[in-house]
C-alpha positions as CSV (number, residue, x, y, z in Angstrom):
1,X,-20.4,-23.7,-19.7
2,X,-16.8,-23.6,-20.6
3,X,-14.7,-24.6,-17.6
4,X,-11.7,-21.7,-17.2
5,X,-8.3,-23.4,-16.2
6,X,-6.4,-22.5,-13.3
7,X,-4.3,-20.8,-16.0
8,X,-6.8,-18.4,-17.2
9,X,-8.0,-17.7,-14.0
10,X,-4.6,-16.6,-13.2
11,X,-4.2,-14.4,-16.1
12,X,-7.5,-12.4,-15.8
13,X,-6.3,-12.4,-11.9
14,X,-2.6,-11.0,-13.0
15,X,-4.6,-8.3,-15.8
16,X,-6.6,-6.8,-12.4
17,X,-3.7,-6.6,-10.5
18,X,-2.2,-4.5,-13.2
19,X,-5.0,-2.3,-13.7
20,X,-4.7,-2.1,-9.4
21,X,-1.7,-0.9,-9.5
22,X,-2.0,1.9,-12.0
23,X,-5.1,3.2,-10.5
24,X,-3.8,3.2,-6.6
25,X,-1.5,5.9,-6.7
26,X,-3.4,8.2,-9.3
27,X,-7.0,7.9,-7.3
28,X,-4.4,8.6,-4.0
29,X,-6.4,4.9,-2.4
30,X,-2.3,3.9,-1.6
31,X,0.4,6.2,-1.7
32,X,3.0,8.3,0.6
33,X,3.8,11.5,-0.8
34,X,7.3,11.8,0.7
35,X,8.0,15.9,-0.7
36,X,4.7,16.8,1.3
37,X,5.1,14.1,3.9
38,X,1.4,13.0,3.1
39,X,0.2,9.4,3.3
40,X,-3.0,8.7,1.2
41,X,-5.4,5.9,2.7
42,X,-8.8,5.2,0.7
43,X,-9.6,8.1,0.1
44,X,-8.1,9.9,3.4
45,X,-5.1,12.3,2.9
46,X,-3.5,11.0,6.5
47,X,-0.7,13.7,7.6
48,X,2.9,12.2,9.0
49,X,1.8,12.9,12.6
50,X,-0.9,10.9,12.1
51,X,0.9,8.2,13.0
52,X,-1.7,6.0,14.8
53,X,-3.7,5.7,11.8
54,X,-0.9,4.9,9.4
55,X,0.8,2.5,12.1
56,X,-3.2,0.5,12.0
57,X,-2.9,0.8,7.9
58,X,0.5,-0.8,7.9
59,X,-0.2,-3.6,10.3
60,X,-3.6,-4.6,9.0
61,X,-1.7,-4.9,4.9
62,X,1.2,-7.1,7.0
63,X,-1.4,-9.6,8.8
64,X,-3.4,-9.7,5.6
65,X,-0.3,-10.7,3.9
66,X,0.4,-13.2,6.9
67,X,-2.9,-14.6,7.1
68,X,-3.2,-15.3,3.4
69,X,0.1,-17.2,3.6
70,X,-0.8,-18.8,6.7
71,X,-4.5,-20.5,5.2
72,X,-3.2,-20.4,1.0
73,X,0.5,-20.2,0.8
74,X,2.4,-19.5,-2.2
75,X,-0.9,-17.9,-3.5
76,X,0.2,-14.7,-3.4
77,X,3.7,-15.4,-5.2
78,X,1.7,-17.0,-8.5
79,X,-1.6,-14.7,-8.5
80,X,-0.7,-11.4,-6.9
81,X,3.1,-10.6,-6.5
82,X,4.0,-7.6,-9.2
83,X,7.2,-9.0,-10.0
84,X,5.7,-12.5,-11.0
85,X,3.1,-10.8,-13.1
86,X,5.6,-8.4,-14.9
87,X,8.3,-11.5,-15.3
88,X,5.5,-13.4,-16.9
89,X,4.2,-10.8,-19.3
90,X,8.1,-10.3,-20.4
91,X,8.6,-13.5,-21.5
92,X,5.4,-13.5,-22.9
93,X,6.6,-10.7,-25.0
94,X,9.8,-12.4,-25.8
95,X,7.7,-15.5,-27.2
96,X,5.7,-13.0,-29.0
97,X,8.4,-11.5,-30.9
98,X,10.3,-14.3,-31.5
99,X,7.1,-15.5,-33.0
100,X,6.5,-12.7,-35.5
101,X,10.7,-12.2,-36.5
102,X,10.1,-16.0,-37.6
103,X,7.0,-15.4,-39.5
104,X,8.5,-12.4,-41.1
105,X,12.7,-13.2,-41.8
106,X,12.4,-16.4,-41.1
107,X,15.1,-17.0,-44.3
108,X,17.2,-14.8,-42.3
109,X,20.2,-17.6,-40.3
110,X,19.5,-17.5,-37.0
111,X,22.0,-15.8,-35.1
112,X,21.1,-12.5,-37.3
113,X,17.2,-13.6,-36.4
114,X,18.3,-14.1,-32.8
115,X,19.8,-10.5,-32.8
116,X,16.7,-8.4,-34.1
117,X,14.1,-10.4,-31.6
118,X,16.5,-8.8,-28.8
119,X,16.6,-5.3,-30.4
120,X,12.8,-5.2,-31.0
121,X,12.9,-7.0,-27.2
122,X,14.8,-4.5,-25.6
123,X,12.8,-1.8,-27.0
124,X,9.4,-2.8,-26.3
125,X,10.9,-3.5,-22.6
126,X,12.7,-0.1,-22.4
127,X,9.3,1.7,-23.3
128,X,7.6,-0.7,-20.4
129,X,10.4,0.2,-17.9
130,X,9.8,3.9,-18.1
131,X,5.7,3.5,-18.1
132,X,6.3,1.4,-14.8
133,X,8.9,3.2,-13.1
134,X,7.0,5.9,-13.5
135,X,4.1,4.3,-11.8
136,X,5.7,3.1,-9.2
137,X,7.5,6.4,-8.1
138,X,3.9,8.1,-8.5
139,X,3.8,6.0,-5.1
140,X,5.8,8.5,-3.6
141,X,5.8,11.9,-5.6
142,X,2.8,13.7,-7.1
143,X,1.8,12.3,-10.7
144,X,1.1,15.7,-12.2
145,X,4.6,16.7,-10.6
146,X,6.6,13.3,-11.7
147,X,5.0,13.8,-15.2
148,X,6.6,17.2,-15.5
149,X,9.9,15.8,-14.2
150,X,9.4,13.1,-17.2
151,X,8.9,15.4,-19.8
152,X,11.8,17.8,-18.4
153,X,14.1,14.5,-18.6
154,X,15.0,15.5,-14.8
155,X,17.9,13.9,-13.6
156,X,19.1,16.1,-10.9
157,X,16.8,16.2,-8.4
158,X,15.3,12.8,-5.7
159,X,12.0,12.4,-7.8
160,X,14.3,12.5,-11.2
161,X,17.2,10.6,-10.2
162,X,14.9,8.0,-8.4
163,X,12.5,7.6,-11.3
164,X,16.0,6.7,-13.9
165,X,17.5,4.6,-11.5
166,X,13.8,2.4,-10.9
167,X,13.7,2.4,-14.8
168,X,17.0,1.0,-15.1
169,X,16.7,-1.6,-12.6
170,X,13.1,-2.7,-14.1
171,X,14.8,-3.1,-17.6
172,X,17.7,-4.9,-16.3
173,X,14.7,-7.0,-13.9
174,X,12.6,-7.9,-16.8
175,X,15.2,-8.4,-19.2
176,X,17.6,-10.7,-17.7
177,X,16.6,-11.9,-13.9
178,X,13.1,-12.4,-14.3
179,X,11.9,-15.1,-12.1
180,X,15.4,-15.7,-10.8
181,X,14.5,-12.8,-8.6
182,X,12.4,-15.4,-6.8
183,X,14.5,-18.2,-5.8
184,X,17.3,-15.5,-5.0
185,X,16.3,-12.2,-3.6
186,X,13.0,-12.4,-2.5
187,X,12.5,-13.5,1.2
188,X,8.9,-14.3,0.5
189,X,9.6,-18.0,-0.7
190,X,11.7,-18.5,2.9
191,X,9.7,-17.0,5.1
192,X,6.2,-19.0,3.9
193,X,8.7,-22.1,4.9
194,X,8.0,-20.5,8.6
195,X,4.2,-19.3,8.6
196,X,2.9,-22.6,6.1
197,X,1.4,-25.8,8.7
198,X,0.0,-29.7,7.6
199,X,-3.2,-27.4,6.4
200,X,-1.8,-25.2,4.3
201,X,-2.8,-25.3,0.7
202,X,-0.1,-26.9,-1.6
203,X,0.3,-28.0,-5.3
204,X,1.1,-32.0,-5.0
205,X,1.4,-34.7,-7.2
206,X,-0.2,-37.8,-5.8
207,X,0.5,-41.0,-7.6
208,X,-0.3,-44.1,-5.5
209,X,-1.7,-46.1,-8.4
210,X,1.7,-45.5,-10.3
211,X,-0.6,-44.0,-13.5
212,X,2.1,-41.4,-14.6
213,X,2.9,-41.8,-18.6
214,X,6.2,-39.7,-18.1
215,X,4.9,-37.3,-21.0
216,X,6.8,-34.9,-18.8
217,X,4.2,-31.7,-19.5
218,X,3.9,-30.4,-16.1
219,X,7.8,-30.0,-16.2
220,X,7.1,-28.1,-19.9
221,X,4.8,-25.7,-19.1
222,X,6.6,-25.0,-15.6
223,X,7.5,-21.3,-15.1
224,X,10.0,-21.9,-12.6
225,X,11.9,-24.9,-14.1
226,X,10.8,-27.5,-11.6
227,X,9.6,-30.7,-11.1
228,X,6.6,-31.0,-9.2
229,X,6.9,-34.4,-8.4
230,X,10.0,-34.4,-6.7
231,X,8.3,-32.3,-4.0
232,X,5.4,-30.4,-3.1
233,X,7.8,-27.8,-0.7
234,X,10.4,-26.9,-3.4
235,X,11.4,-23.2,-2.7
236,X,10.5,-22.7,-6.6
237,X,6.8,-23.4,-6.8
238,X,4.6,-20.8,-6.5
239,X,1.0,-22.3,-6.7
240,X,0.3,-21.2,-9.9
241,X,-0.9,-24.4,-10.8
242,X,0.2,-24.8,-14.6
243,X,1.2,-28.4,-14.2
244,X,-2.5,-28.8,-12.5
245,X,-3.9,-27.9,-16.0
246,X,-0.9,-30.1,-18.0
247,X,-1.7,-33.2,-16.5
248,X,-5.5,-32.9,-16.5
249,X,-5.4,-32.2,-20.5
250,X,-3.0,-35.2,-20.9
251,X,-4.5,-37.5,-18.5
252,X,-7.9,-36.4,-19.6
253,X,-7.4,-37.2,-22.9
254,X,-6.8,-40.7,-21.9
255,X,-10.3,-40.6,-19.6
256,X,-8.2,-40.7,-16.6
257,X,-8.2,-38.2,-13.4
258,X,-5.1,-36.1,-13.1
259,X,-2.5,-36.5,-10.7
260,X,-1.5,-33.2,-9.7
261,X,-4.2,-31.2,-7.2
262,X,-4.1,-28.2,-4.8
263,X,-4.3,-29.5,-1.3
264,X,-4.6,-28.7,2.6
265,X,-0.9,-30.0,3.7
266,X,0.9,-33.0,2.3
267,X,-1.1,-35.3,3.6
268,X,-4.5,-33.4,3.7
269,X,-7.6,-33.6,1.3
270,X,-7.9,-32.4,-1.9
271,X,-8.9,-28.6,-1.7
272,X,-11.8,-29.4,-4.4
273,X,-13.6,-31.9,-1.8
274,X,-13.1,-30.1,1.4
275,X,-13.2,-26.3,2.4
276,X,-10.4,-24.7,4.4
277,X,-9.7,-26.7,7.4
278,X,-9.4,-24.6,11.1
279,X,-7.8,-24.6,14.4
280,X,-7.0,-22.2,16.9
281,X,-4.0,-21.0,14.7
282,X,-5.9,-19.4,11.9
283,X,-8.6,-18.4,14.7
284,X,-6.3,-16.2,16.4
285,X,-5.0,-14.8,13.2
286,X,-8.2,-13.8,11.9
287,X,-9.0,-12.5,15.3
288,X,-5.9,-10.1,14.8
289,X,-6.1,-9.5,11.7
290,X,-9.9,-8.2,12.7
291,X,-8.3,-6.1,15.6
292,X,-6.5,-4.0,13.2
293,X,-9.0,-3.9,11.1
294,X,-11.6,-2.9,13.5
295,X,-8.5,-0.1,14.8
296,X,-8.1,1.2,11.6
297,X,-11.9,1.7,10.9
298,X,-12.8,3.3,14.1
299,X,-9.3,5.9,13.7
300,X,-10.5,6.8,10.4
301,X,-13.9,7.0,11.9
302,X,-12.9,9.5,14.4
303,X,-10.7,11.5,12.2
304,X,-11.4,15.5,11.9
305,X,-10.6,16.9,8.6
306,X,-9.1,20.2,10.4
307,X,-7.2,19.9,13.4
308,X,-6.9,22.8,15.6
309,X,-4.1,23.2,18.3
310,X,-3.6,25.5,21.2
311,X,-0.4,26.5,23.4
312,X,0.5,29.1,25.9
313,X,3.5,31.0,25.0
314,X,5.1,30.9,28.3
315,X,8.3,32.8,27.8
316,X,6.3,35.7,29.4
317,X,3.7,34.8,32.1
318,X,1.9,37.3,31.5
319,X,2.2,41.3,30.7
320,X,-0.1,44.5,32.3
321,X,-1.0,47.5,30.0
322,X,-3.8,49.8,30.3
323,X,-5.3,48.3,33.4
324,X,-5.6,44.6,32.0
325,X,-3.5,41.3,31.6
326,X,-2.8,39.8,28.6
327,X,-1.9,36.7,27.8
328,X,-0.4,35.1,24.7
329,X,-1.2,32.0,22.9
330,X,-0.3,30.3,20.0
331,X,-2.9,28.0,17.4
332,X,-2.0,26.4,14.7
333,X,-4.5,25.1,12.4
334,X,-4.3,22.2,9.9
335,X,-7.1,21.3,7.1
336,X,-6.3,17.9,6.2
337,X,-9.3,17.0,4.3
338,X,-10.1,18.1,0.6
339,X,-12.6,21.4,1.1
340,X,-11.7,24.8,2.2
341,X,-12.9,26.0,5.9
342,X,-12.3,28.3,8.7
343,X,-12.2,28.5,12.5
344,X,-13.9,30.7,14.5
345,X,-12.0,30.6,18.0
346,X,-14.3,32.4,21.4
347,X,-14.1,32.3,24.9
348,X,-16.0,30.1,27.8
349,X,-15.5,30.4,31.5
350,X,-13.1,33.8,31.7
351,X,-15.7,36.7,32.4
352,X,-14.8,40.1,31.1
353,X,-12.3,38.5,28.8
354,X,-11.5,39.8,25.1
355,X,-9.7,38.0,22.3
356,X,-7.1,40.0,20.4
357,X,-6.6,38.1,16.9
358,X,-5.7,39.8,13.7
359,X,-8.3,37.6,12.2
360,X,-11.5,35.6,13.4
361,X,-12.2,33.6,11.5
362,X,-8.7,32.2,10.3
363,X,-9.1,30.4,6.4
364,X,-7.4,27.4,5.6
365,X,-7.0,25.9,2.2
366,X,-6.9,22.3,2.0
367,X,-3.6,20.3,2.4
368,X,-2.3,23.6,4.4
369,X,-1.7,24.9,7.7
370,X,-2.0,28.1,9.3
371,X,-0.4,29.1,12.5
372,X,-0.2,32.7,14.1
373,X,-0.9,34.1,17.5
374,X,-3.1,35.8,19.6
375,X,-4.1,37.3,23.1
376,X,-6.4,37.2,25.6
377,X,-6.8,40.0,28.5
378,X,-9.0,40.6,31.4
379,X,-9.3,43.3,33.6
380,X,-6.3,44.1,36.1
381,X,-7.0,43.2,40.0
382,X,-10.1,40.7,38.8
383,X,-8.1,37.3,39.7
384,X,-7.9,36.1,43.0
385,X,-5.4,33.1,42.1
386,X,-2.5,32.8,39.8
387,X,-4.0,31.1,37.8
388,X,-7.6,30.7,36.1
389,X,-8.9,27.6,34.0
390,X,-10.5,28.1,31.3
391,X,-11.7,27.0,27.4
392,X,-11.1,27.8,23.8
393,X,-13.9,27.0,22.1
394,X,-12.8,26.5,18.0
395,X,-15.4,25.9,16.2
396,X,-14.6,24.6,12.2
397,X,-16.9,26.0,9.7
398,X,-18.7,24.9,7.5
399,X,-20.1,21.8,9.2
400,X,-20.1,24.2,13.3
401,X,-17.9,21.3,15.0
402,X,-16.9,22.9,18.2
403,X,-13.2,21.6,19.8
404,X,-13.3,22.4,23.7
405,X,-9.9,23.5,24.3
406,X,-8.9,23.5,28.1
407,X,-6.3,26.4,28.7
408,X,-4.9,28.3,31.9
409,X,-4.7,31.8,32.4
410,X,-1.9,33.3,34.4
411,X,-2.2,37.2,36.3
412,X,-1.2,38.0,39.3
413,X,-3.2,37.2,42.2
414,X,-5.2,39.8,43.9
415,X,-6.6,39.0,47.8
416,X,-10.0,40.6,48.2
């Protein structure tokens, strides 16, 4: 069996990430629809005053995030982060072209050679911009919607103007900052400083035989520019472990070991000898990070697809017409899963009562809401207190889920 660098590994890692986040937003597993104030949770279409559920979501991704730092580092900068993987793949593409203009003119000079590798460059990465911008604002609006927008060439309204300005600022990303971005905008790099102990895992170069040939690879093949000798904590390295691969082909070559592993801390083992060291650190972080897990899964658990609310209009107590009282209420009714239903709304603990709705059942569509208002009316001189507790039962259809609704009914009080 072939064994797969930490190179290739990375690249088949960086290829699923890609395909990740293409599929998220169009299979609705991650994504906040701002125009219809929807969130979209594996599979759940969460509503924005679902709050609890999103506020578990949000905090479970930030401790995963934390926890992964924490226990691997700079992991995530070298096998996950989007702008890493993109940064790559343009200056893979630059190479690329390069490659083939030299194949093709390469009797052209080269400052007129230099010129049509960035023309052809610029085009391919224009043509990239817009197919990720668009992604990436899918995030946010509808795709089906966004698409329209696209072909429409909209530019005047938030979706429009949003989607031209990400395009533009991916262009100008991929074309000229690249992985600058990481050693000058991104906090990531400072803050793993903070969250990173003696057992995180780090890419160090040990040396205490003094073996190194000076053949200067692992400062070659470097995507960042460094020197991974100098230091395992520069703010540059990212874990990807290039120079891990450069100096075992060299070295190995010569029948030696490399010098350059992944280890837990400066002065830990290598992480090929020894599994993940613990304390009461990463215990309490996995405990937390299992809390909000454990939070989310039971709020997602307990989640209704239609949500049925209730309220007294109390503007008017109560009226008297034709020997009874009526009073008025007011539902509103919200399907928030992905088939149509209906709610059937009746009476429990009000004898001699009567319901007064224009329609019973009430149909709701899914992703709407339907409010409206009804009343309720027993006969005159029946109470003998102000006020009289009852329930709404509403019971969702298909599926006959019943919501007990407590309620209060106001006439005036009668003495026997």
């Amino acid at each position: 069996m072939v064994n797969v660098t930490w190179h290739e590994l990375r690249k088949r890692i960086h290829l699923i990430c890609f395909a990740i986040f293409v599929a998220l937003p169009f299979l609705n597993i991650v994504r906040a629809d701002i125009p219809r104030q929807r969130f979209y949770f594996a599979g759940f279409e969460l509503w924005i005053n679902e709050f609890g559920i999103i506020f578990f979501a949000m905090m479970f991704l930030m401790f995963l995030i934390v926890a992964s730092s924490i226990f691997y580092g700079r992991v995530y900068c070298g096998y996950l982060c989007p702008q890493m993987i993109f940064s790559e793949a343009s200056v893979s593409l630059e190479t690329w072209v390069r490659r083939k203009v030299v194949r093709k003119v390469g009797h052209w000079k080269a400052p007129k050679r230099e010129r049509l590798v960035r023309a052809i460059l610029y085009l391919l990465l224009g043509v990239g911009s817009v197919a990720l911008a668009f992604v990436f604002i899918s995030y946010f609006v509808e795709p089906s919607d966004l698409f329209g927008r696209l072909i429409a060439f909209d530019i005047r309204t938030a979706a429009g103007i949003s989607g031209a300005a990400v395009t533009i600022l991916t262009f100008l990303d991929f074309a000229f900052l690249r992985q600058r971005f990481c050693t000058t905008v991104c906090p990531y790099g400072y803050l793993q400083g903070i969250l990173g102990d003696g057992k995180t895992l780090l890419v160090q170069y040990r040396d205490e035989g003094h073996t190194c040939i000076e053949c200067r690879k692992c400062v070659r093949v470097c995507p960042m520019g460094i020197d991974i000798r100098e230091s395992p904590f520069q703010i540059e390295c990212i874990h990807c472990a290039d120079c891990i691969d450069a100096c075992d082909e060299i070295l190995g070559k010569l029948k030696r070991p490399g010098l350059i592993h992944y280890t837990w801390g400066e002065k830990g083992e290598l992480a090929s000898r020894r599994k993940q060291p613990w304390d009461a650190k990463r215990a309490i972080v996995l405990a937390v990070l299992f809390f909000y897990a454990c939070g989310l899964s039971v709020a997602l658990s307990l989640r209704r697809p239609v949500l049925v609310r209730v309220s007294p209009e109390r503007a008017t107590l109560y009226r008297i017409a034709d020997g009874r009282v009526y009073n008025r209420f007011r539902y509103n009714i919200a399907n928030r899963g992905s088939k149509p239903s209906s709610v059937v709304f009746s009476l429990q603990q009000l004898p001699a009562a009567t319901l007064a709705i224009e329609q019973n059942p009430v149909s709701v569509t899914p992703g709407e809401s339907a409010s409206g208002t009804f009343e309720i009316s027993v006969p005159a001189g029946r109470q003998n207190e102000l006020v009289t507790h009852f329930a709404i039962i509403a019971t969702t259809l298909p599926g006959q889920v019943n919501d007990t609704i407590p309620m209060t009914f106001l006439a005036p009080s009668e003495s026997k």
